[in-house]
TORZAGU-791397 format. One record per residue (C-alpha): residue number from 1; residue in three letters; x, y, z. Coordinates in nm, 2 decimals. Layout:
REM residues N
<rec k="NUM" r="ALA" x="X" y="Y" z="Z"/>
...
END
This chain:
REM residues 163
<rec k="1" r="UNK" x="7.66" y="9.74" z="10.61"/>
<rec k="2" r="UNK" x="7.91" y="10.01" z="10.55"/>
<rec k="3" r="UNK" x="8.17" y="10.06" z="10.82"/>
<rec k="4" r="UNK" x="8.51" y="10.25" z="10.87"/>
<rec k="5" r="UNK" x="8.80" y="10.23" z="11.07"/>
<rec k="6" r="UNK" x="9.15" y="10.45" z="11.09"/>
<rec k="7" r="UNK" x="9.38" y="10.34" z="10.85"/>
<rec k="8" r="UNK" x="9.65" y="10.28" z="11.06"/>
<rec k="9" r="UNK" x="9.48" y="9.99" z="11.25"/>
<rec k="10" r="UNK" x="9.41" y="9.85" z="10.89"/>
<rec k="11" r="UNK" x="9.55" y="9.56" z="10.82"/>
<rec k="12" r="UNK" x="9.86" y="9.61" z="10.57"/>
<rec k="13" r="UNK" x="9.80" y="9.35" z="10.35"/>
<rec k="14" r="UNK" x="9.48" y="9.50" z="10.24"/>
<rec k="15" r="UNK" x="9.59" y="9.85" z="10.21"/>
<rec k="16" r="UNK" x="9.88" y="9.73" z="9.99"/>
<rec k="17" r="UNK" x="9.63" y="9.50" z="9.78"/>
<rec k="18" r="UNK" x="9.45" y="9.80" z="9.70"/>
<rec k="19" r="UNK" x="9.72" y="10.06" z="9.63"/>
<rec k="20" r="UNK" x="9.91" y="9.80" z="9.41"/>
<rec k="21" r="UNK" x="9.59" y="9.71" z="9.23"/>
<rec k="22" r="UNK" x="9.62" y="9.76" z="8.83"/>
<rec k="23" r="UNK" x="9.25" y="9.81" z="8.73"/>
<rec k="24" r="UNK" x="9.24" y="10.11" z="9.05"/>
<rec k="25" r="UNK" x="9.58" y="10.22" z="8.95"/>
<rec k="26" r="UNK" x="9.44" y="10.29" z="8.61"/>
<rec k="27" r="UNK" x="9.26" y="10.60" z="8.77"/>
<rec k="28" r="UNK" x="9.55" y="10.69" z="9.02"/>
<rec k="29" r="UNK" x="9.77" y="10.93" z="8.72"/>
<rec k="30" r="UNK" x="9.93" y="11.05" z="9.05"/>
<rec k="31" r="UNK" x="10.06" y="10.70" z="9.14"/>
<rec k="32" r="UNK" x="10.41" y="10.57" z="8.99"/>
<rec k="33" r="UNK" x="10.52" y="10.20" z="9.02"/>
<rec k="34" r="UNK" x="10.42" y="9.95" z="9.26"/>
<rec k="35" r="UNK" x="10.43" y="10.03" z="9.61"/>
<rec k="36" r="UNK" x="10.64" y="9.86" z="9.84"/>
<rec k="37" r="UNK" x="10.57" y="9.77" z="10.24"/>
<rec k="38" r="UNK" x="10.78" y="10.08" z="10.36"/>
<rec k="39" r="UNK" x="10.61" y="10.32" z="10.07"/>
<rec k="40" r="UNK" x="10.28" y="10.21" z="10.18"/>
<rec k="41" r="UNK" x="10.38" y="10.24" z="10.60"/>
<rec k="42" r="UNK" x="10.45" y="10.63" z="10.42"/>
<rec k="43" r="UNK" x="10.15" y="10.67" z="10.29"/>
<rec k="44" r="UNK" x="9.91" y="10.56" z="10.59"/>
<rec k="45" r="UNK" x="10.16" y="10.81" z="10.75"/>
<rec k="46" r="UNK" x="10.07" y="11.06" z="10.51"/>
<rec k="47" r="UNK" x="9.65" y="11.00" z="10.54"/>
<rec k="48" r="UNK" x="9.70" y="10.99" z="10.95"/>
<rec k="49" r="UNK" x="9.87" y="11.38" z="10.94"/>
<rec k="50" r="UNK" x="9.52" y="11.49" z="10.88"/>
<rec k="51" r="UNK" x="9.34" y="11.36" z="11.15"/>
<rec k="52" r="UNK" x="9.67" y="11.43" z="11.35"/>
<rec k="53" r="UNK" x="9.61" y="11.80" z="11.23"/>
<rec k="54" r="UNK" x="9.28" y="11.83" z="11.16"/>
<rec k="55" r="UNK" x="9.10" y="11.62" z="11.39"/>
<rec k="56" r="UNK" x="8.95" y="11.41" z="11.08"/>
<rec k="57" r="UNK" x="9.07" y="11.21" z="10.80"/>
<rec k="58" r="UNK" x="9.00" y="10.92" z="10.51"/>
<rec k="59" r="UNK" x="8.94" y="10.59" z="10.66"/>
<rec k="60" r="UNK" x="8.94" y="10.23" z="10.56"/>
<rec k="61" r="UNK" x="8.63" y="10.12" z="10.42"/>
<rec k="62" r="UNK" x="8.43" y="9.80" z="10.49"/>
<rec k="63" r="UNK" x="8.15" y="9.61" z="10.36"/>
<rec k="64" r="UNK" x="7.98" y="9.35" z="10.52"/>
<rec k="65" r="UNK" x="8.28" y="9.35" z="10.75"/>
<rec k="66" r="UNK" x="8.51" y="9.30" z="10.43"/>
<rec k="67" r="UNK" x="8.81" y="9.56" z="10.35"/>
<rec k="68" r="UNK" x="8.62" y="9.72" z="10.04"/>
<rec k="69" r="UNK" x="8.88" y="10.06" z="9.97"/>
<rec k="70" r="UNK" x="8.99" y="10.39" z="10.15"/>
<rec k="71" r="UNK" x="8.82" y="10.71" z="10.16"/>
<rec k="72" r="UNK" x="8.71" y="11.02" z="10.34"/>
<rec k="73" r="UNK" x="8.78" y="11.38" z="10.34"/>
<rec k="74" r="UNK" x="9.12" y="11.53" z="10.32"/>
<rec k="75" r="UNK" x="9.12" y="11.85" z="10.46"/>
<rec k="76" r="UNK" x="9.37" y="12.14" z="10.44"/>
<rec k="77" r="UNK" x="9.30" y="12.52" z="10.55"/>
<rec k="78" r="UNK" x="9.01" y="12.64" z="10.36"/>
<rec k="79" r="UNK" x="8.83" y="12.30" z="10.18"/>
<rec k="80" r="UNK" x="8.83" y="11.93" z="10.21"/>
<rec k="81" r="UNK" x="8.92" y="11.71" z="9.94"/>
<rec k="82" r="UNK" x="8.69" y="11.40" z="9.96"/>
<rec k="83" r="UNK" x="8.86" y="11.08" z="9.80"/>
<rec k="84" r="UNK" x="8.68" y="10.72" z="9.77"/>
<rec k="85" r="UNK" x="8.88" y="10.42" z="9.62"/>
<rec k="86" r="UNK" x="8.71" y="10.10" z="9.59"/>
<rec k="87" r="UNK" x="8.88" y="9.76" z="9.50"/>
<rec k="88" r="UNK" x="8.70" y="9.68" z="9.19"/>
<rec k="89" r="UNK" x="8.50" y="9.41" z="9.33"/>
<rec k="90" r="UNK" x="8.36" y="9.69" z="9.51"/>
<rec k="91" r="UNK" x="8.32" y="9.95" z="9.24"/>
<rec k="92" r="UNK" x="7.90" y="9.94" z="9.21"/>
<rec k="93" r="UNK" x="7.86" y="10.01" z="9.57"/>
<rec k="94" r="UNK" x="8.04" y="10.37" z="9.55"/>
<rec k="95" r="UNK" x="7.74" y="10.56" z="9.54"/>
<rec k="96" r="UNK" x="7.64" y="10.36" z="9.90"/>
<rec k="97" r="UNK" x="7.97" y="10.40" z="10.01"/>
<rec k="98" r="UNK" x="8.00" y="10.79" z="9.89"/>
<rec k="99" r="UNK" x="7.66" y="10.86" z="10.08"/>
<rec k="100" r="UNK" x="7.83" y="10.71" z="10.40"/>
<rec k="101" r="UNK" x="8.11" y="10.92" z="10.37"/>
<rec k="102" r="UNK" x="7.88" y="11.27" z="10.34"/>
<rec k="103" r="UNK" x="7.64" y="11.12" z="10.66"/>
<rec k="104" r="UNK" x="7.98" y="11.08" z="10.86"/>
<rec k="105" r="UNK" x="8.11" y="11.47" z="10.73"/>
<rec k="106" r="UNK" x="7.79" y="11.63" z="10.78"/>
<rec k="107" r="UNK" x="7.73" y="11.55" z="11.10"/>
<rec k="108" r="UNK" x="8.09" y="11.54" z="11.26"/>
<rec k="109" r="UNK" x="8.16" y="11.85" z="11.00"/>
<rec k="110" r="UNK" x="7.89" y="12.08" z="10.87"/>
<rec k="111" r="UNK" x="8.09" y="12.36" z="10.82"/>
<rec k="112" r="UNK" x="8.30" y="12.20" z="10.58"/>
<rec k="113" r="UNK" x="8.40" y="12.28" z="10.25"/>
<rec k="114" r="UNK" x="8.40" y="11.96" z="9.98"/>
<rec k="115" r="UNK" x="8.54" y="11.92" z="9.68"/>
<rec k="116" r="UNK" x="8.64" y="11.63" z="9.44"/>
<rec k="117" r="UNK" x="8.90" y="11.62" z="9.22"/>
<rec k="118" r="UNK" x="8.87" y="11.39" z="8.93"/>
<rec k="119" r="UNK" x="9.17" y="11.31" z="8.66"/>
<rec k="120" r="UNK" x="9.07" y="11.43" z="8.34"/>
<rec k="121" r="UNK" x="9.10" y="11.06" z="8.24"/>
<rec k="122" r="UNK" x="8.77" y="10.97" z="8.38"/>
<rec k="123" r="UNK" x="8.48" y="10.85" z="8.19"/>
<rec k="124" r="UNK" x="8.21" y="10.91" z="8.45"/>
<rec k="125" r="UNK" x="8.22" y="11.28" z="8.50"/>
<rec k="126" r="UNK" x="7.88" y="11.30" z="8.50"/>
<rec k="127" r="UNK" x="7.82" y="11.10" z="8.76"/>
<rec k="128" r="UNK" x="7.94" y="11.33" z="9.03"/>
<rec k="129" r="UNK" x="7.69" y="11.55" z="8.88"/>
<rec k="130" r="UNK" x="7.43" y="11.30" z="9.04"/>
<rec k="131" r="UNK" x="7.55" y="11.30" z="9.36"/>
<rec k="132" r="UNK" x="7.55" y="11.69" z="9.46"/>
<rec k="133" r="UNK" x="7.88" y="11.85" z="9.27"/>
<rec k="134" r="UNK" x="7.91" y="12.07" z="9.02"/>
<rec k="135" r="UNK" x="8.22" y="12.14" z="8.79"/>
<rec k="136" r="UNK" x="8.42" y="12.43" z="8.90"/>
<rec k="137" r="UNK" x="8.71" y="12.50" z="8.69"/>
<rec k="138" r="UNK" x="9.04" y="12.30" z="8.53"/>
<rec k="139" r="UNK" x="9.35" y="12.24" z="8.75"/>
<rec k="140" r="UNK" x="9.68" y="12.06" z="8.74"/>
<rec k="141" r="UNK" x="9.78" y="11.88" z="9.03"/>
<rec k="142" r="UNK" x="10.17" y="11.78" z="8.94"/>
<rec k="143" r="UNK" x="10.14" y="11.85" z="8.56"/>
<rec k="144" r="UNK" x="9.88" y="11.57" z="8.55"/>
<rec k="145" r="UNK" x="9.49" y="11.78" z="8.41"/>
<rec k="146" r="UNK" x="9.22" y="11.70" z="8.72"/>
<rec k="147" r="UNK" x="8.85" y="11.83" z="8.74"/>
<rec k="148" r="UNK" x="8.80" y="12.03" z="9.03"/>
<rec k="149" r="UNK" x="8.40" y="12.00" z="9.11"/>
<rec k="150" r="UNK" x="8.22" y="12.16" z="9.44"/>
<rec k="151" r="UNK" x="7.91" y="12.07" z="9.66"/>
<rec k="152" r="UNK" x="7.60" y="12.22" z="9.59"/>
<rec k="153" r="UNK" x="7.54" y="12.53" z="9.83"/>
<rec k="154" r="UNK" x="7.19" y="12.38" z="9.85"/>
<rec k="155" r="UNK" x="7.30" y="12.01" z="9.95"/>
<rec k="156" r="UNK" x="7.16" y="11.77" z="10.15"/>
<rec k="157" r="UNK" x="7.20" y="11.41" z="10.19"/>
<rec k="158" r="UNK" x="6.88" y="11.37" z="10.06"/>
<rec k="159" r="UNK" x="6.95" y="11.51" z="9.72"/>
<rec k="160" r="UNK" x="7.18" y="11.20" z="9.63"/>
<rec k="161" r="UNK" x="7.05" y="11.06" z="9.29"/>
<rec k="162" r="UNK" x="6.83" y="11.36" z="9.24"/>
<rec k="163" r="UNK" x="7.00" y="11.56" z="9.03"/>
END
């Protein structure tokens, strides 16, 4: 069972587990160093100005009532940026965990606007293929190359795995 919850009333520990983790830091190019307890208070800071702004944010992710990552859409004025990061013992139940996400946008959010930005160091590109995006064009994001893909005008929950 896949559940969320803010990330401020996550516990710390986890959060910092996770943000500190090598193998997910390998796919974080925006990340530098190790994150300490205050730079990590800053960042749930950070993730909590959208739903402060917005109304909606990422959450923290559980499995089976276990902290499993952070996710959720990221909105700004015109589009929503929808991030997912799984502890590796995590990383096959994405595509569960992805599918949660979009149930909880499209029916709190219809209207919305997603898009996914992948680093250009990536392996599975494709994959977001599978799940309803399509690529839209090359951007940097401080100097660092990202993949900026788009949801399918036609998308439904329903098309997951069916492309």
């Amino acid at each position: 069972m896949i559940t969320f919850e803010r990330l401020k009333n996550t516990c710390m520990e986890h959060l910092s587990g996770l943000l500190n983790d090598p193998l997910v830091r390998k796919y974080m190019p925006l990340a530098s160093g190790l994150m300490n307890q205050i730079e990590v208070e800053n960042w749930i800071q950070g993730k909590e100005a959208y739903w402060e702004k917005y109304g909606y944010g990422p959450y923290a992710i559980f499995i089976s009532n276990e902290f499993a990552g952070w996710g959720g859409l990221m909105p700004d004025d015109k589009e929503s940026d929808l991030a997912l990061v799984l502890l590796p013992k995590y990383w096959g139940s994405g595509k569960e965990v992805y599918k949660a996400l979009m149930v909880d946008a499209y029916e709190k959010y219809p209207k919305t606007s997603i898009k996914i930005f992948l680093p250009n160091i990536r392996k599975y590109q494709k994959g977001v293929e599978k799940i309803g995006f399509i690529y839209e064009e090359n951007i940097l994001i401080e100097e660092i190359p990202f993949l900026k893909y788009g949801l399918r005008e036609d998308f439904t929950i329903d098309m997951i795995g069916k492309y």
